[in-house]
DOVEXFI-12580 format. One record per residue: x, y, z of N, C-alpha, C in turn. Coordinates in nm, 3 decimals, padded with zeros to 5 digits. Layout:
% residues N
- npx,npy,npz,capx,capy,capz,cpx,cpy,cpz
- X,Y,Z,X,Y,Z,X,Y,Z
...
END
This chain:
% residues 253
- npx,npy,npz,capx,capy,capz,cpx,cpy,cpz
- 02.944,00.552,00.893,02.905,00.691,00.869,02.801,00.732,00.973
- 02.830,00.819,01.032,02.716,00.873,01.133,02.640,00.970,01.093
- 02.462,00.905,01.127,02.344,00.992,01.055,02.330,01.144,01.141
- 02.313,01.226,01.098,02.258,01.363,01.161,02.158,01.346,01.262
- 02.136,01.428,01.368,02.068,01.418,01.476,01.954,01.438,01.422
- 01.889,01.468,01.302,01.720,01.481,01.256,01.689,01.376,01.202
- 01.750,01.276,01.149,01.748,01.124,01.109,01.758,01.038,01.225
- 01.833,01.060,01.334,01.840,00.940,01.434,01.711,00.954,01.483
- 01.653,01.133,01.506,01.530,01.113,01.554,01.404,01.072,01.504
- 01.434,01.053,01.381,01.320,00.935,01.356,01.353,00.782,01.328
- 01.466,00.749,01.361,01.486,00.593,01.322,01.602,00.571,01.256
- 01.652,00.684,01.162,01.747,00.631,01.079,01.913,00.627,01.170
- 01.911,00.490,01.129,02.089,00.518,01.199,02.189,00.452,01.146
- 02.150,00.372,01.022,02.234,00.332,00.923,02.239,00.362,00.767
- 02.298,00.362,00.691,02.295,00.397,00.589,02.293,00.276,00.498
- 02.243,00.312,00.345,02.302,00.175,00.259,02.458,00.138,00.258
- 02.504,00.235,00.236,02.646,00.231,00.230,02.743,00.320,00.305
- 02.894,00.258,00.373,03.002,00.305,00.447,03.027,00.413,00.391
- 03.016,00.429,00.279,03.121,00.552,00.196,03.073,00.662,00.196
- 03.172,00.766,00.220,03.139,00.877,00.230,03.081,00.969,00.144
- 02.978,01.048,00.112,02.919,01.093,00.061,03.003,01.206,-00.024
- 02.944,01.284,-00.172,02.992,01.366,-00.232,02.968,01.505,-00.145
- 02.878,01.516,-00.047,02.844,01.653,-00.001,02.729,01.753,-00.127
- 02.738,01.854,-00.068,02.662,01.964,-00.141,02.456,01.961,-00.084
- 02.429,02.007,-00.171,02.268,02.098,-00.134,02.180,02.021,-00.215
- 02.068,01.987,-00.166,01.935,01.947,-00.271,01.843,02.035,-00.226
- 01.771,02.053,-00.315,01.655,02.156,-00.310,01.672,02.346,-00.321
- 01.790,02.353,-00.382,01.828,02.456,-00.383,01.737,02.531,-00.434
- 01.669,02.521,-00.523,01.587,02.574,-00.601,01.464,02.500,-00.627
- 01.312,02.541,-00.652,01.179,02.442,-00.676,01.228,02.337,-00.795
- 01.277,02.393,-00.862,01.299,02.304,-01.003,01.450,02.187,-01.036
- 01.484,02.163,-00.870,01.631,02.071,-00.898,01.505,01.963,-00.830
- 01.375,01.936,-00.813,01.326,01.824,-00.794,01.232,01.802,-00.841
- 01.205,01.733,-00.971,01.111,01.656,-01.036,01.075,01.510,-00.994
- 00.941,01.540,-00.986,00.880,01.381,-00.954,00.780,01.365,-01.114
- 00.789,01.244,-01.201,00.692,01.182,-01.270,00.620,01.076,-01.225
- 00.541,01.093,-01.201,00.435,00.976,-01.163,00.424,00.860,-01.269
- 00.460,00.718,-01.310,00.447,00.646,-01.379,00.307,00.559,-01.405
- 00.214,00.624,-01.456,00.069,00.616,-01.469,00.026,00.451,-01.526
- -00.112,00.436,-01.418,-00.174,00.300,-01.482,-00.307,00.372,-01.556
- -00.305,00.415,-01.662,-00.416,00.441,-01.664,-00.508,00.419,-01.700
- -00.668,00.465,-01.601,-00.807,00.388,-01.661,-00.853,00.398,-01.770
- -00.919,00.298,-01.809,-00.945,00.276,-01.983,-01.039,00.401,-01.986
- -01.014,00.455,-02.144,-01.133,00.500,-02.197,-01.281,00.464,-02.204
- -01.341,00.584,-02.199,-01.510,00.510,-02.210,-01.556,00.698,-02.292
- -01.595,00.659,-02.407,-01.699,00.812,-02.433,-01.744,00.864,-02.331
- -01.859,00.784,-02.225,-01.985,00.852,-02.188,-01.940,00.825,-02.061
- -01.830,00.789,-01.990,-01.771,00.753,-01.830,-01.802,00.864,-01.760
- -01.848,00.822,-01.606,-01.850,00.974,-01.503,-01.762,00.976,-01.508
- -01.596,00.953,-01.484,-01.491,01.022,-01.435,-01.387,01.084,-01.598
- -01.334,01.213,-01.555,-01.280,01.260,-01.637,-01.157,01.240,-01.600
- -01.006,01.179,-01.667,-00.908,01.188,-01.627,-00.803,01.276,-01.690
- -00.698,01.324,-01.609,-00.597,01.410,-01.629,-00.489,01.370,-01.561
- -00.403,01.421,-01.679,-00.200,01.442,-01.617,-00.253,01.573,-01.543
- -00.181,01.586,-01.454,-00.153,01.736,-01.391,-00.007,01.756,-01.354
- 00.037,01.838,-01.426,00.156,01.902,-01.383,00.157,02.056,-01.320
- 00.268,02.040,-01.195,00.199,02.174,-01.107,00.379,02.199,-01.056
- 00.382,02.306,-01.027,00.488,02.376,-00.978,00.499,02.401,-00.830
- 00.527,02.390,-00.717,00.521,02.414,-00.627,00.416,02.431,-00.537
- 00.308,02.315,-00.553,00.214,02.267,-00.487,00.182,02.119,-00.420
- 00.138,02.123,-00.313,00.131,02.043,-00.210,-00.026,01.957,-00.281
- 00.014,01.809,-00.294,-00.132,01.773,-00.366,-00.262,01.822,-00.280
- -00.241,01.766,-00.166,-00.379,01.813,-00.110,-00.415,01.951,-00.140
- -00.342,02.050,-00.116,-00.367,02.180,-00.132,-00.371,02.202,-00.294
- -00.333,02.150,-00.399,-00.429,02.157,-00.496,-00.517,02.069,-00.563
- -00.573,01.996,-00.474,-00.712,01.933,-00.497,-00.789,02.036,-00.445
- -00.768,02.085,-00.306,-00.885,02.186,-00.287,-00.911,02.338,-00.361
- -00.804,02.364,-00.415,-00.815,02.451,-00.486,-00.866,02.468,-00.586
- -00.831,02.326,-00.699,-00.960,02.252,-00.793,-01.062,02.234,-00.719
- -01.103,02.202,-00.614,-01.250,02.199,-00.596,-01.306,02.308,-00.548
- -01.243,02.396,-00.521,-01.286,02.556,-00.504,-01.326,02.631,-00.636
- -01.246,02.578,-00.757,-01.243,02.659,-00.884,-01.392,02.612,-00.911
- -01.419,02.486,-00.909,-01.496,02.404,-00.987,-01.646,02.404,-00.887
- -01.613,02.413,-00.765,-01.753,02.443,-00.647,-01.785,02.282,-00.668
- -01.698,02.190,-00.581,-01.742,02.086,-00.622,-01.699,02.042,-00.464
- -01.761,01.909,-00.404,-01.651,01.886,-00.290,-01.508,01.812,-00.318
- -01.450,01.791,-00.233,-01.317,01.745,-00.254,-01.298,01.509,-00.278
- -01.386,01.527,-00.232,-01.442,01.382,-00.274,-01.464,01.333,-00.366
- -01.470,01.433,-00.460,-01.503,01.423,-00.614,-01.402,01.403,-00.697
- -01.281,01.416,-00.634,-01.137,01.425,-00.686,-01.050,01.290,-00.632
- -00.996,01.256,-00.687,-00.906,01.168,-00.651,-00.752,01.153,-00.741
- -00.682,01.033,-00.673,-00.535,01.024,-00.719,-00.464,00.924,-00.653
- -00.332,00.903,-00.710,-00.301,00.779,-00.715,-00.196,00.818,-00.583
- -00.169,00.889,-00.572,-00.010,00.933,-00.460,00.032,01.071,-00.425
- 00.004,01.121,-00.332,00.062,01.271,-00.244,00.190,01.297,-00.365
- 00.202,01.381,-00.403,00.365,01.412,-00.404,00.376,01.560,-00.346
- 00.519,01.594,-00.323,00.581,01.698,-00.273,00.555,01.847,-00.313
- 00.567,01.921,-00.232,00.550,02.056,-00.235,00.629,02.144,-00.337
- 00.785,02.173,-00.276,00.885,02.212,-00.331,00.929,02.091,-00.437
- 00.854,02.102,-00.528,00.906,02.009,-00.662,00.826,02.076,-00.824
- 00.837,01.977,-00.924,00.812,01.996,-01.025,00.724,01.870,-01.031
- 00.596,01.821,-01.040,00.530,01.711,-01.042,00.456,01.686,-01.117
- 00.438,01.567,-01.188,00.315,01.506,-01.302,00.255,01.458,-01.205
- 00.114,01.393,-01.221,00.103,01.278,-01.142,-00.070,01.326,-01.206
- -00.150,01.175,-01.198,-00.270,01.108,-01.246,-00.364,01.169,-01.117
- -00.463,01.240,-01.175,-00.612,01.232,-01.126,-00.758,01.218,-01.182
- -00.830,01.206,-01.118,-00.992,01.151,-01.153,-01.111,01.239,-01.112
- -01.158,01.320,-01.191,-01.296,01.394,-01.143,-01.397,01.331,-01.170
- -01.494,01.261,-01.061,-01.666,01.274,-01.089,-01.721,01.347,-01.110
- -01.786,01.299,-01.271,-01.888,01.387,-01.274,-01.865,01.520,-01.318
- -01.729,01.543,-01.407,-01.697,01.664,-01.436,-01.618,01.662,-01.571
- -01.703,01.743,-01.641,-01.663,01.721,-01.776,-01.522,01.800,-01.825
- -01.458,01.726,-01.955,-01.311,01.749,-02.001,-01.323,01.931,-02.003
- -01.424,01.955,-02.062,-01.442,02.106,-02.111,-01.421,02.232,-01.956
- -01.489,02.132,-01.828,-01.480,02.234,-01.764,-01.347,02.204,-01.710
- -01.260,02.127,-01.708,-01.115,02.084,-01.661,-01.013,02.142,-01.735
- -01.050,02.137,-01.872,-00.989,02.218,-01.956,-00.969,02.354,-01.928
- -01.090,02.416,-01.895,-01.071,02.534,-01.935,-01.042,02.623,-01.794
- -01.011,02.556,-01.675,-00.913,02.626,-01.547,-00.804,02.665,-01.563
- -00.792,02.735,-01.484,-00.618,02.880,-01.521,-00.588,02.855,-01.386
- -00.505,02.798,-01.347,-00.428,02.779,-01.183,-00.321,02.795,-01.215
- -00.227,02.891,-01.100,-00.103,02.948,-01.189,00.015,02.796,-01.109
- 00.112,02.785,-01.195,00.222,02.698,-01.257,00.126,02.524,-01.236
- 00.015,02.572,-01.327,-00.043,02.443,-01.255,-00.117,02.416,-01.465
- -00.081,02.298,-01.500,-00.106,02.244,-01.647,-00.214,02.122,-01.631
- -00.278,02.130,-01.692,-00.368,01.999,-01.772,-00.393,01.908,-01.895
- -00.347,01.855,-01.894,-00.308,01.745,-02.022,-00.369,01.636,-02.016
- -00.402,01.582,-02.137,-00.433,01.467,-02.161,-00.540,01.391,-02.103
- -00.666,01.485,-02.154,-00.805,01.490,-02.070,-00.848,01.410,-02.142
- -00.942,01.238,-02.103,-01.033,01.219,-02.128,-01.102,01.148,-02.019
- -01.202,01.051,-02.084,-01.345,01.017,-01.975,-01.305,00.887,-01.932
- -01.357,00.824,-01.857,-01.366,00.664,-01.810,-01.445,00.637,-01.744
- -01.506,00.538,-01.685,-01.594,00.482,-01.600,-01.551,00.407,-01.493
- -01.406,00.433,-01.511,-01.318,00.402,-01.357,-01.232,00.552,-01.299
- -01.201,00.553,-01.162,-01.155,00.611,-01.138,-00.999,00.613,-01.075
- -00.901,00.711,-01.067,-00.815,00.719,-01.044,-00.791,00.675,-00.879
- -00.723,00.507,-00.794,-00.728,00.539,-00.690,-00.624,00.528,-00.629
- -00.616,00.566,-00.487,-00.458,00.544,-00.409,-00.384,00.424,-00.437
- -00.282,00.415,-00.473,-00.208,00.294,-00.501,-00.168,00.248,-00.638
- -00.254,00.355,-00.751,-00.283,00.300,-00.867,-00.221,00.402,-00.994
- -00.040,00.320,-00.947,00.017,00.393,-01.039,00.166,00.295,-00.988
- 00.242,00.283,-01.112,00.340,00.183,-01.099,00.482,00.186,-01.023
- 00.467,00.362,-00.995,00.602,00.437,-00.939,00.647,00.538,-00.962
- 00.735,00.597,-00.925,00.730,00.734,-00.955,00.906,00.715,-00.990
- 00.925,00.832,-01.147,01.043,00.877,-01.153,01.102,01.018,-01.143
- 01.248,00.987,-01.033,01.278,01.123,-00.976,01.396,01.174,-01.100
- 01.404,01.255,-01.079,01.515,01.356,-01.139,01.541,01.519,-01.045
- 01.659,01.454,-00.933,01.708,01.579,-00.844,01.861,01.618,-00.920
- 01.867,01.753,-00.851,01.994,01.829,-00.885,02.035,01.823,-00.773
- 02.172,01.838,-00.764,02.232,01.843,-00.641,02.371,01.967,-00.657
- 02.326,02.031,-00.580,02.411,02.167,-00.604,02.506,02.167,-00.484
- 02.621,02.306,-00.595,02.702,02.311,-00.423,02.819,02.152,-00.372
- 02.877,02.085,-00.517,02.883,02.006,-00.440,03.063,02.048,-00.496
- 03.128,02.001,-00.371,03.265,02.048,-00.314,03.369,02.007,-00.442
- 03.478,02.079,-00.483,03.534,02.077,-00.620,03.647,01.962,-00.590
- 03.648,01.930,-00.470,03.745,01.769,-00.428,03.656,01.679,-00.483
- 03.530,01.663,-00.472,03.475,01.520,-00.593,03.499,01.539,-00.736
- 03.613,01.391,-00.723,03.572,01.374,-00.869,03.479,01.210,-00.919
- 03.514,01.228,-01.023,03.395,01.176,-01.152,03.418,00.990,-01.070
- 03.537,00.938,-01.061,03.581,00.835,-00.962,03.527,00.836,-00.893
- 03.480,00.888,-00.754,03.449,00.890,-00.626,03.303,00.865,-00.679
- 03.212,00.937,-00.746,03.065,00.892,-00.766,03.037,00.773,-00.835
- 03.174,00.749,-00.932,03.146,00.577,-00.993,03.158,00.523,-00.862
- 03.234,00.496,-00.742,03.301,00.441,-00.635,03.139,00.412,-00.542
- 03.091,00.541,-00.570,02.932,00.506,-00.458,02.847,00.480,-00.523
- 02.796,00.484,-00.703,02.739,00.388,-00.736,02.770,00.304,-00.736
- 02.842,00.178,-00.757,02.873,00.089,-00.772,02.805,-00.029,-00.668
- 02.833,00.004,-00.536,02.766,-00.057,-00.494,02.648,-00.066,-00.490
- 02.552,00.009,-00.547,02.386,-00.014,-00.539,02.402,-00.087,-00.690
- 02.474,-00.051,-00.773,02.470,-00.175,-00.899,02.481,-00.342,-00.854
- 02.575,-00.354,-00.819,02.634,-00.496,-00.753,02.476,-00.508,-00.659
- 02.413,-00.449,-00.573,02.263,-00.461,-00.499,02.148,-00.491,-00.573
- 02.147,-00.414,-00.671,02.059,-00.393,-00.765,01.951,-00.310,-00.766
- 02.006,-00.180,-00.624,01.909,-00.079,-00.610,01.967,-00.031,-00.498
- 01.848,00.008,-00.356,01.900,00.072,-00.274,01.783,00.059,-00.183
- 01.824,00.034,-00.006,01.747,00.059,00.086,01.625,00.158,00.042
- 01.512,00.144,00.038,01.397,00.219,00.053,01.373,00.281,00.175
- 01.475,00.383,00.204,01.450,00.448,00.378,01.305,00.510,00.349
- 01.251,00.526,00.468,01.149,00.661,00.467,01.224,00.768,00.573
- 01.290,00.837,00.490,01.341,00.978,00.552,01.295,01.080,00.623
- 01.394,01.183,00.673,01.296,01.308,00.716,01.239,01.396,00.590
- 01.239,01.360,00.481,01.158,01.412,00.391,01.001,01.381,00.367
- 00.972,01.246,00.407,00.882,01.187,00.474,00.801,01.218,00.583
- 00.874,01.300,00.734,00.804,01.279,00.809,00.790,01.464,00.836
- 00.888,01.495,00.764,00.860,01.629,00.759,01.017,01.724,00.838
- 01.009,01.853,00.791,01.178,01.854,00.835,01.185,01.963,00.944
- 01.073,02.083,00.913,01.008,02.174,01.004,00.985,02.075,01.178
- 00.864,02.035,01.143,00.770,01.905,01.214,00.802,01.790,01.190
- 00.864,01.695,01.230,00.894,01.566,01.186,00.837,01.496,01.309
- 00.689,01.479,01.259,00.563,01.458,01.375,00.496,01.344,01.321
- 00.497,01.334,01.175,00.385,01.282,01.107,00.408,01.108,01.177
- 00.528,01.051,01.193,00.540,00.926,01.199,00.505,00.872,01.402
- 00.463,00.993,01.430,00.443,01.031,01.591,00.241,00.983,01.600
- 00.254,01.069,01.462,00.073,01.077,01.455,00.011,00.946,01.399
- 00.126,00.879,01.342,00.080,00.733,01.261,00.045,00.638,01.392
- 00.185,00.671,01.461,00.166,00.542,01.550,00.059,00.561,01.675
- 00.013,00.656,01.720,-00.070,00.731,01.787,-00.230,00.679,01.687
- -00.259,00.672,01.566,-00.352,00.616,01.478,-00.398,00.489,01.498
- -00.259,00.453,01.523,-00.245,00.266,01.499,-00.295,00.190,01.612
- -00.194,00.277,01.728,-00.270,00.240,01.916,-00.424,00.323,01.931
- -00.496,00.374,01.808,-00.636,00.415,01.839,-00.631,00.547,01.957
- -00.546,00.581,01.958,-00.537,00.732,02.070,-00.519,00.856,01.950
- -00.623,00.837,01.898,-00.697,00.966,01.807,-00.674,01.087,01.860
- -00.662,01.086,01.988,-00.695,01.249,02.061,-00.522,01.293,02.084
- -00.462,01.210,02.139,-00.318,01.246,02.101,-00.260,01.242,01.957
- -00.307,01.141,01.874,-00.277,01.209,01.733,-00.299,01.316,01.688
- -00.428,01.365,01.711,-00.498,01.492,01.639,-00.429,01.632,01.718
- -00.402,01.571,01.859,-00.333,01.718,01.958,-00.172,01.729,01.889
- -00.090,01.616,01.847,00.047,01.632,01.800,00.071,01.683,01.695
- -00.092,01.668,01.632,-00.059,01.738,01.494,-00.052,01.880,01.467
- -00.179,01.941,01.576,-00.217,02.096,01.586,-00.131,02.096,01.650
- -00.077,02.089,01.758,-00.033,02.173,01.892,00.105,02.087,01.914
- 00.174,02.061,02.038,00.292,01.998,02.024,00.398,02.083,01.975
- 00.429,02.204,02.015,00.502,02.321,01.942,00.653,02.227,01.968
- 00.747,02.299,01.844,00.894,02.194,01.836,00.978,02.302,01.806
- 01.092,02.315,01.850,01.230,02.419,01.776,01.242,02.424,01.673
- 01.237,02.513,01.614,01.288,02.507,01.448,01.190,02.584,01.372
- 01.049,02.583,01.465,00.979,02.694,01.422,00.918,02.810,01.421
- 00.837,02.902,01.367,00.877,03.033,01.361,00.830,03.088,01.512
- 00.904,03.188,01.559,00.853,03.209,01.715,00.678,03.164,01.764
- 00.665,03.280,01.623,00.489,03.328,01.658,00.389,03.198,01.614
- 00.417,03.118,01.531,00.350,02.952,01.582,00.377,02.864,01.640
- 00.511,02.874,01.731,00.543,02.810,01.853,00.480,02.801,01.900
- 00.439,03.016,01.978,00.361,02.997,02.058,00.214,03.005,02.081
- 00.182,02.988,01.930,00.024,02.956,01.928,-00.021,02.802,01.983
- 00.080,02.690,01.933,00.049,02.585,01.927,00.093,02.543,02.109
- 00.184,02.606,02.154,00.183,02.586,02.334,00.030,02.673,02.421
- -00.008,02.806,02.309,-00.130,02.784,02.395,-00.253,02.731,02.384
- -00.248,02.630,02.251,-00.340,02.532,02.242,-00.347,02.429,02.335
- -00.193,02.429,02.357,-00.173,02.265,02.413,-00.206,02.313,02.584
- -00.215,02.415,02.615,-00.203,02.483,02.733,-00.403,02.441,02.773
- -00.420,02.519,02.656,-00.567,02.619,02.713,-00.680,02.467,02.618
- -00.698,02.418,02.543,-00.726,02.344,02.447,-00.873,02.410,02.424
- -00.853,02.563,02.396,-00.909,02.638,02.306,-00.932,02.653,02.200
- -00.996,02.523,02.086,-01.009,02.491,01.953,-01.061,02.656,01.846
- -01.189,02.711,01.929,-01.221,02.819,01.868,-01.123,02.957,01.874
- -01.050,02.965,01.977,-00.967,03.078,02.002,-00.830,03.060,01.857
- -00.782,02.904,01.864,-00.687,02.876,01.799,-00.733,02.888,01.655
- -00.818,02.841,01.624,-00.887,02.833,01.468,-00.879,02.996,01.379
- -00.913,03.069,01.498,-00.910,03.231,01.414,-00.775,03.304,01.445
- -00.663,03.213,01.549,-00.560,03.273,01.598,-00.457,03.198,01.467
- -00.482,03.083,01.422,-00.366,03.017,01.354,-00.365,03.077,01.174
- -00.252,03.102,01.140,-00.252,03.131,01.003,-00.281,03.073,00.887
- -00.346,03.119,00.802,-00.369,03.033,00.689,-00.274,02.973,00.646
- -00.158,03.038,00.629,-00.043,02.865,00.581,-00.076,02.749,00.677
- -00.136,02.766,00.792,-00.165,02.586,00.834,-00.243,02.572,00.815
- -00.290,02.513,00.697,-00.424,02.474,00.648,-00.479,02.355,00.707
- -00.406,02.291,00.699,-00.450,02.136,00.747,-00.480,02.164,00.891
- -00.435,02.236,01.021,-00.431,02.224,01.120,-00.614,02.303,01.129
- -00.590,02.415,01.043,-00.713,02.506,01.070,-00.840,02.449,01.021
- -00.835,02.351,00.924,-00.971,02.249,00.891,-00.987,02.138,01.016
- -00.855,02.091,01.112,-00.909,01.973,01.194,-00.956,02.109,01.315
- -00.918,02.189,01.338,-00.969,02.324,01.449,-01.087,02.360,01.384
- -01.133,02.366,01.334,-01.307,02.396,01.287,-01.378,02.322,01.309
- -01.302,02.206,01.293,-01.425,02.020,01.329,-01.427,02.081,01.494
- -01.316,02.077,01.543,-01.298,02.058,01.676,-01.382,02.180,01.787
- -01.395,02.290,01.661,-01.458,02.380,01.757,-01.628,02.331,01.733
- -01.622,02.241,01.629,-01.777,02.235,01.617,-01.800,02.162,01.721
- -01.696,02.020,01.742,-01.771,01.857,01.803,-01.613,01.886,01.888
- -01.592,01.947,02.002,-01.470,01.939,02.038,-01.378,01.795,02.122
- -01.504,01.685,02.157,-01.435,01.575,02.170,-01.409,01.459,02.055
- -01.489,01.536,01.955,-01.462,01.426,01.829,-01.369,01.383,01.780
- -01.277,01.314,01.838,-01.130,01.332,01.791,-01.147,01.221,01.688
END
C-alpha cells in the first residue's frame, strides 16, 4: 500500500497492514473524536495544596486552556499541571492539578464547552506521564457504500492475531498545516536552539494561509522579532509568546 506524500514526509512509508483500507473522512465534525484520558489518580488529603480535576473541554488545545485557566484565576501557568497534551479538534477528559487553589474557586469558573468535575484536594500533584493511557472513540464518515461488514472483519483481524497495532507517530502528531514539530525536536536534541526556535516561528510552508506565509518569510528574511510580534495574529499564540522573549533577549534562543 503506498503512504501519501504528507506521511512519507515525515517517515512513514509502511503500514501495519497490506490491505486496503475502507476509505472515507475522520474529523468531519469536533465531536467524531473523543479522547478519555485513563487517570492515575493522586490520593486524597483534606488540607493538600493541590486541588484536582477531570476537565472535559470541547475544542480546545490543552496548552491554550491552561492559560486561559490561569488568566480566569490570575495565577501563573506553573501553577497548573497535567498528565498529557491532548488534541484540539476533539472531545477530551483528561486529569489536572492546581497549586494552591481551592475546589470553590475551580468550581465556580464558566469557560465555554469547557466542564469541571470531580474536584478534590491532595498533597501530590498531577504530572507528565501520570496517567495509564488514553481511550479513543473516532467516527469515520463518508465511508464508500462498496464496504461491507466482511472487508472490516478482514482488516481487523489481523491486529487480533498481533494483538494490537504499530504505534506510528503520524502527521497528526507532527502537525498537518506545519508538520515541523518533529524538525524542531531534532534541532532540540543536536542543541541548535536557534534553528529550532526560527522553524517554529518562521520557515513559511504551502498549505498555508497566503497572509502568514508571508509574515513568517519576512521574519526569516529580516529577523525582526519586534516588527513580527505585533505583525503576527493572535491565532499563533505559541509563536507570539516565543516573539516577545525574543524581542526582549533577541539572542536567547
Amino acid at each position: 500500500m503506498k503512504t501519501p506524500p504528507f506521511e512519507h514526509e515525515i517517515g512513514i512509508d509502511t503500514y501495519g497492514s497490506s490491505l486496503a483500507g475502507i476509505g472515507g473522512k475522520l474529523r468531519v465534525c469536533i465531536d467524531d473524536f473523543r479522547v478519555n484520558e485513563i487517570f492515575l489518580y493522586p490520593p486524597k488529603k483534606e488540607k493538600g495544596n493541590f486541588t484536582i480535576a477531570e476537565i472535559s473541554c470541547r475544542n480546545w488545545e490543552t496548552h491554550t486552556l491552561v492559560q486561559e485557566i490561569a488568566h480566569r484565576l490570575h495565577l501563573s501557568q506553573r501553577r497548573i499541571s497535567f498528565a498529557g497534551t491532548k488534541d484540539k479538534r476533539a472531545w477530551t477528559t483528561q486529569l489536572m492539578s492546581f497549586d494552591h487553589v481551592s475546589p470553590e474557586q475551580l468550581s465556580g469558573l464558566r469557560i465555554k464547552d469547557v466542564s469541571f468535575e470531580n474536584i478534590y484536594q491532595s498533597d501530590v500533584p498531577v504530572r507528565i506521564g501520570g496517567l495509564l493511557g488514553n481511550r479513543f472513540e473516532i467516527t469515520i464518515r463518508n465511508i464508500p457504500n462498496t464496504v461491507k461488514a466482511t472487508h472490516i472483519t478482514s482488516l481487523l483481524s489481523v491486529f487480533h492475531t498481533w494483538g494490537g497495532f504499530p504505534n506510528y507517530y503520524g502527521i497528526q502528531r507532527f502537525g498537518i498545516i506545519r508538520p515541523i514539530t518533529h524538525l524542531v525536536g531534532q534541532f532540540m536534541v543536536h542543541g541548535e536552539f536557534e534553528k529550532a526556535v526560527l522553524t517554529y516561528v518562521a520557515h513559511p510552508l504551502n498549505g498555508e494561509k497566503d497572509e502568514t506565509y508571508q509574515l513568517r518569510e519576512d521574519l526569516e528574511k529580516t529577523r525582526d522579532y519586534k516588527k513580527a510580534f505585533h505583525s503576527y495574529p493572535d491565532s499563533l499564540n505559541f509563536e507570539k509568546a516565543m516573539l516577545y522573549a525574543l524581542a526582549q533577549s533577541p539572542d536567547d534562543f
